[in-house]
matplotlib code that plots the C-alpha trace (Angstrom):
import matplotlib.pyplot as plt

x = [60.4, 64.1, 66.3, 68.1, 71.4, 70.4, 66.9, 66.8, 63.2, 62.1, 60.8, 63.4, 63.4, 66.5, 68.7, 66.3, 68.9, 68.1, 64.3, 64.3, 66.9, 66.2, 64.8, 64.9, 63.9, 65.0, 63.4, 63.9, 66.7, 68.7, 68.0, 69.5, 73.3, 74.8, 71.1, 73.7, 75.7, 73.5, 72.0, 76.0, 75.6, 79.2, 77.2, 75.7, 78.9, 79.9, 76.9, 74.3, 71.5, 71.6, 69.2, 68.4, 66.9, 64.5, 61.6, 61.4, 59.2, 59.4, 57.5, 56.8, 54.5, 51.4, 52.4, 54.2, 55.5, 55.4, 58.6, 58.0, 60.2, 58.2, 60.8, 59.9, 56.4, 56.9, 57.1, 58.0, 61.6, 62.1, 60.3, 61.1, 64.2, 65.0, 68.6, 68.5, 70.4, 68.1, 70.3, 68.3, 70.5, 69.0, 66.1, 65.2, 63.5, 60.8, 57.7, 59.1, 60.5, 57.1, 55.3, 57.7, 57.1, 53.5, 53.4, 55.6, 54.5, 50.8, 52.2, 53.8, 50.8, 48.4, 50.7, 50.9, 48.7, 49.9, 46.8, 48.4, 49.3, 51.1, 53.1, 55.4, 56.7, 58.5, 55.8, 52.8, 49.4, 47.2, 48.7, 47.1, 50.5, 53.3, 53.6, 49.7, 48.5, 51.1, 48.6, 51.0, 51.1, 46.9, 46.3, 49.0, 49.9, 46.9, 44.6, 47.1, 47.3, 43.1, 42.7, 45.0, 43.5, 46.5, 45.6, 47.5, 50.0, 53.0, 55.3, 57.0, 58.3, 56.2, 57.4, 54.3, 52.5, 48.7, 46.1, 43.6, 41.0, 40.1, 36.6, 36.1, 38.5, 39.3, 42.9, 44.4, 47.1, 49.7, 52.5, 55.1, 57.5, 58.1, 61.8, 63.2, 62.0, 58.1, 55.6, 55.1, 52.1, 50.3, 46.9, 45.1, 42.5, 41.6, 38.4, 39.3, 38.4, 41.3, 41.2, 44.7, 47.4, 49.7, 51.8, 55.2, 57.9, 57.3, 57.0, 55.3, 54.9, 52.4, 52.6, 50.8, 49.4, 47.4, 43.6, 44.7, 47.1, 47.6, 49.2, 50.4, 51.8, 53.9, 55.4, 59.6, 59.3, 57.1, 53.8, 50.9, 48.8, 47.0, 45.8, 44.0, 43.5, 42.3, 40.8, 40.7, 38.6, 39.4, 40.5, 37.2, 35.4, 36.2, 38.5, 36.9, 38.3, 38.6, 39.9, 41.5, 43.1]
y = [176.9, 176.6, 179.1, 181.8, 183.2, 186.5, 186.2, 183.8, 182.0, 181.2, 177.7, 175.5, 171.9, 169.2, 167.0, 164.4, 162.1, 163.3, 162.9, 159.4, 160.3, 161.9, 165.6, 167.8, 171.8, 174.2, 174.8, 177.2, 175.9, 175.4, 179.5, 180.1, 178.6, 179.3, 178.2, 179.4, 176.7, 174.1, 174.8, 174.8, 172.4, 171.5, 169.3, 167.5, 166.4, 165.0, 162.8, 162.7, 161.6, 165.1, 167.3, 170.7, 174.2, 176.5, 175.9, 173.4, 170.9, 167.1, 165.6, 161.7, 161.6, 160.7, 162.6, 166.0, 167.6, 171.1, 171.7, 175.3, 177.2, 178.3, 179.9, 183.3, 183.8, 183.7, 187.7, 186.9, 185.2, 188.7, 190.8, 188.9, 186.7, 186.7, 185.6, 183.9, 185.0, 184.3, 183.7, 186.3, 186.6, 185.3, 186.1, 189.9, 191.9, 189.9, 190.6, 190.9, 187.2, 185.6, 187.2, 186.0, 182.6, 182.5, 183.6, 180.5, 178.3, 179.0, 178.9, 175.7, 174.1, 175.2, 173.8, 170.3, 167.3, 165.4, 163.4, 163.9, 167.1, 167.1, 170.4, 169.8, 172.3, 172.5, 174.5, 173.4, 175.2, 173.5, 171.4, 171.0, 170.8, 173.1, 174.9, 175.3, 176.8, 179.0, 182.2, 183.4, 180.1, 180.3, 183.6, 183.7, 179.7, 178.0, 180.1, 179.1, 175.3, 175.8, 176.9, 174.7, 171.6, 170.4, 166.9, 167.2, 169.8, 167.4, 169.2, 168.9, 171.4, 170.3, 167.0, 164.4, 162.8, 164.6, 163.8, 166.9, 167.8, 170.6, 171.7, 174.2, 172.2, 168.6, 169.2, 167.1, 168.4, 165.7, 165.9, 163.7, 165.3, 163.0, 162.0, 163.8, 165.9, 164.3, 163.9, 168.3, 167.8, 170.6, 169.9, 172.7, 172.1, 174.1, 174.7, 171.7, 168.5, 166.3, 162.9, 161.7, 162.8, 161.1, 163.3, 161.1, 159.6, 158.0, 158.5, 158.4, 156.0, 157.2, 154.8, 156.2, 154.7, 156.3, 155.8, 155.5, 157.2, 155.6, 157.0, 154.9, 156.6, 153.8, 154.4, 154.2, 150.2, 150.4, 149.4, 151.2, 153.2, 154.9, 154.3, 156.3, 156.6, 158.4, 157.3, 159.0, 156.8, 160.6, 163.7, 165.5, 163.5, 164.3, 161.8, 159.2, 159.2, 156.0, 155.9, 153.1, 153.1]
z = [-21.1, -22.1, -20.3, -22.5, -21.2, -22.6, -20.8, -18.0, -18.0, -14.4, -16.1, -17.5, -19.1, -18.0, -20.2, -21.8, -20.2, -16.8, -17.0, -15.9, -13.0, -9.4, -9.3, -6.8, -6.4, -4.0, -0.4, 2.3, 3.9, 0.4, 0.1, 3.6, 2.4, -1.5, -3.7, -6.7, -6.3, -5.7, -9.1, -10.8, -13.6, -12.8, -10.2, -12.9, -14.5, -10.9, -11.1, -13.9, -11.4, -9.7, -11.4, -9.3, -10.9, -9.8, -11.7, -14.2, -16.4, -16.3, -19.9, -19.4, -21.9, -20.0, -16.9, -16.9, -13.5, -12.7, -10.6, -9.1, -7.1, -3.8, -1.5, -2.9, -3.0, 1.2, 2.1, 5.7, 4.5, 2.8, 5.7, 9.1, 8.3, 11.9, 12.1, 8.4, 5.2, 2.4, -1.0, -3.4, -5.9, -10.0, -7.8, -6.9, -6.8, -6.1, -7.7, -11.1, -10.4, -9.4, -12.1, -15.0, -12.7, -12.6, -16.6, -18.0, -16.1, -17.1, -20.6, -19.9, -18.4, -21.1, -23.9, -22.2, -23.5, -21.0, -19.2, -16.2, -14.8, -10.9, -9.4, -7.4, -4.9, -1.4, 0.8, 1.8, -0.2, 2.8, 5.4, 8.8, 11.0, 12.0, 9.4, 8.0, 5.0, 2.8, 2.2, -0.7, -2.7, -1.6, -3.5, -6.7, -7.1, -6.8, -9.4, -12.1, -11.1, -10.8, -14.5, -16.2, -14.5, -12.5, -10.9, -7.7, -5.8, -3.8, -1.2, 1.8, 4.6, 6.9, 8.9, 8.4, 6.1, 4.5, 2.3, 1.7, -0.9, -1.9, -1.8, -4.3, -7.5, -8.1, -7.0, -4.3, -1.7, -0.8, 2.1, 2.1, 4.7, 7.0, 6.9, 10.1, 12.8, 12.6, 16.2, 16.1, 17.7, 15.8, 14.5, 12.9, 10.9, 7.3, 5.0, 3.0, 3.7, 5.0, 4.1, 5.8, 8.3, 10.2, 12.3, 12.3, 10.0, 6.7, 3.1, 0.2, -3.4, -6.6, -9.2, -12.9, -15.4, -18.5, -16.5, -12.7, -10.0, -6.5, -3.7, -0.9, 2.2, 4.5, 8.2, 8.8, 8.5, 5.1, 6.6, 4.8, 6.7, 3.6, 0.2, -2.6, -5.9, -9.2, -12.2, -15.7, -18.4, -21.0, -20.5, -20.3, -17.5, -14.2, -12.1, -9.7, -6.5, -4.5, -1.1, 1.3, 5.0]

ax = plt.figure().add_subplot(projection="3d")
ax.plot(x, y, z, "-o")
ax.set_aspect("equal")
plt.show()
């Protein structure tokens, strides 16, 4: 999990006193300027609260988040970048670089006792707007987060705000894109079952404790137009799922 100079691990662990700071991970347009220097530690010494690698783990005890660098696993920014310059370097060539991923961060997973287990990545796995479903993260990303039990997958890319469940796992799909460039107008539906979207500006709370997680999605002037939550009573039952608009 700890990245070696000698042998770069694609999953990383931050200064313990960054873990109670902001996080962020890399997205598609970060890889279109210098992703190498937004990942200088030099920017951590500027201010402590920036914390920014590829793929990383967050341990809170109850709650651990899977930070997972997405950009790659889409073929199209390597194929098709149109007029785009994708910043592959510490990356290529690919394949070699999501299957190291996909390997520590299965490791990672499976050595976590955490209760809670959330992945957080900038692409959308199912999203109903602009964007849609992301086909790659479908067939390499999600079997891993299926297998290790992850609770929930949280991204943004696309502009709005989504609930979705899947049918076929317990795992829950969130969206919280909305800060800029919301009201796309795309609506395009998926196999899963969507529980919310709201196609504008807005964002997104989840507040944790050891039995329950609740997600509250609010508009630009914090008025909640969502709620839902999850309940744990062990590890080995599965959650109950409560839901509120």
């Amino acid at each position: 999990m700890t990245s070696s100079l000698k042998n770069p691990s694609p999953i990383s662990t931050p200064p313990r006193a960054c873990r109670s700071r902001g996080t962020s991970v890399l997205g598609n347009h970060d890889y279109r300027g210098d992703a190498v220097a937004q990942l200088d530690p030099v920017l951590r010494k500027l201010d402590e609260r920036f914390v920014c690698m590829r793929s990383f783990v967050v341990n809170a005890e109850m709650v651990e988040f899977f930070f997972i660098d997405t950009t790659p696993f889409q073929l199209k920014y390597w194929t098709h970048p149109k007029d785009s310059h994708y910043d592959w370097r510490g990356v290529a060539p690919r394949e070699n670089y999501i299957a190291n991923l996909l390997k520590d961060l299965d490791e990672a997973m499976k050595k976590s006792t955490a209760k809670w287990k959330i992945a957080v990545g900038h692409h959308t796995m199912r999203s109903v707007s602009d964007h849609g479903d992301t086909e790659e993260l479908l067939q390499l990303l999600l079997p891993v987060l299926e297998v290790n039990g992850i609770d929930f997958y949280i991204n943004g890319h696309d502009h709005c705000l989504e609930h979705i469940s899947s049918r076929d796992s317990p795992i829950q799909y969130f969206t919280s894109g909305g800060g800029s460039k919301a009201w796309r107008g795309v609506y395009q539906p998926n196999d899963d079952k969507l529980q919310f979207f709201y196609d504008g500006q807005g964002f997104m709370s989840l507040q944790l404790n050891q039995d329950q997680a609740d997600f509250i999605f609010y508009d630009v002037s914090g008025k909640v137009l969502y709620k839902w939550s999850s309940r744990k009573t062990n590890y080995f039952q599965p959650s109950i799922y409560v839901t509120a608009e």
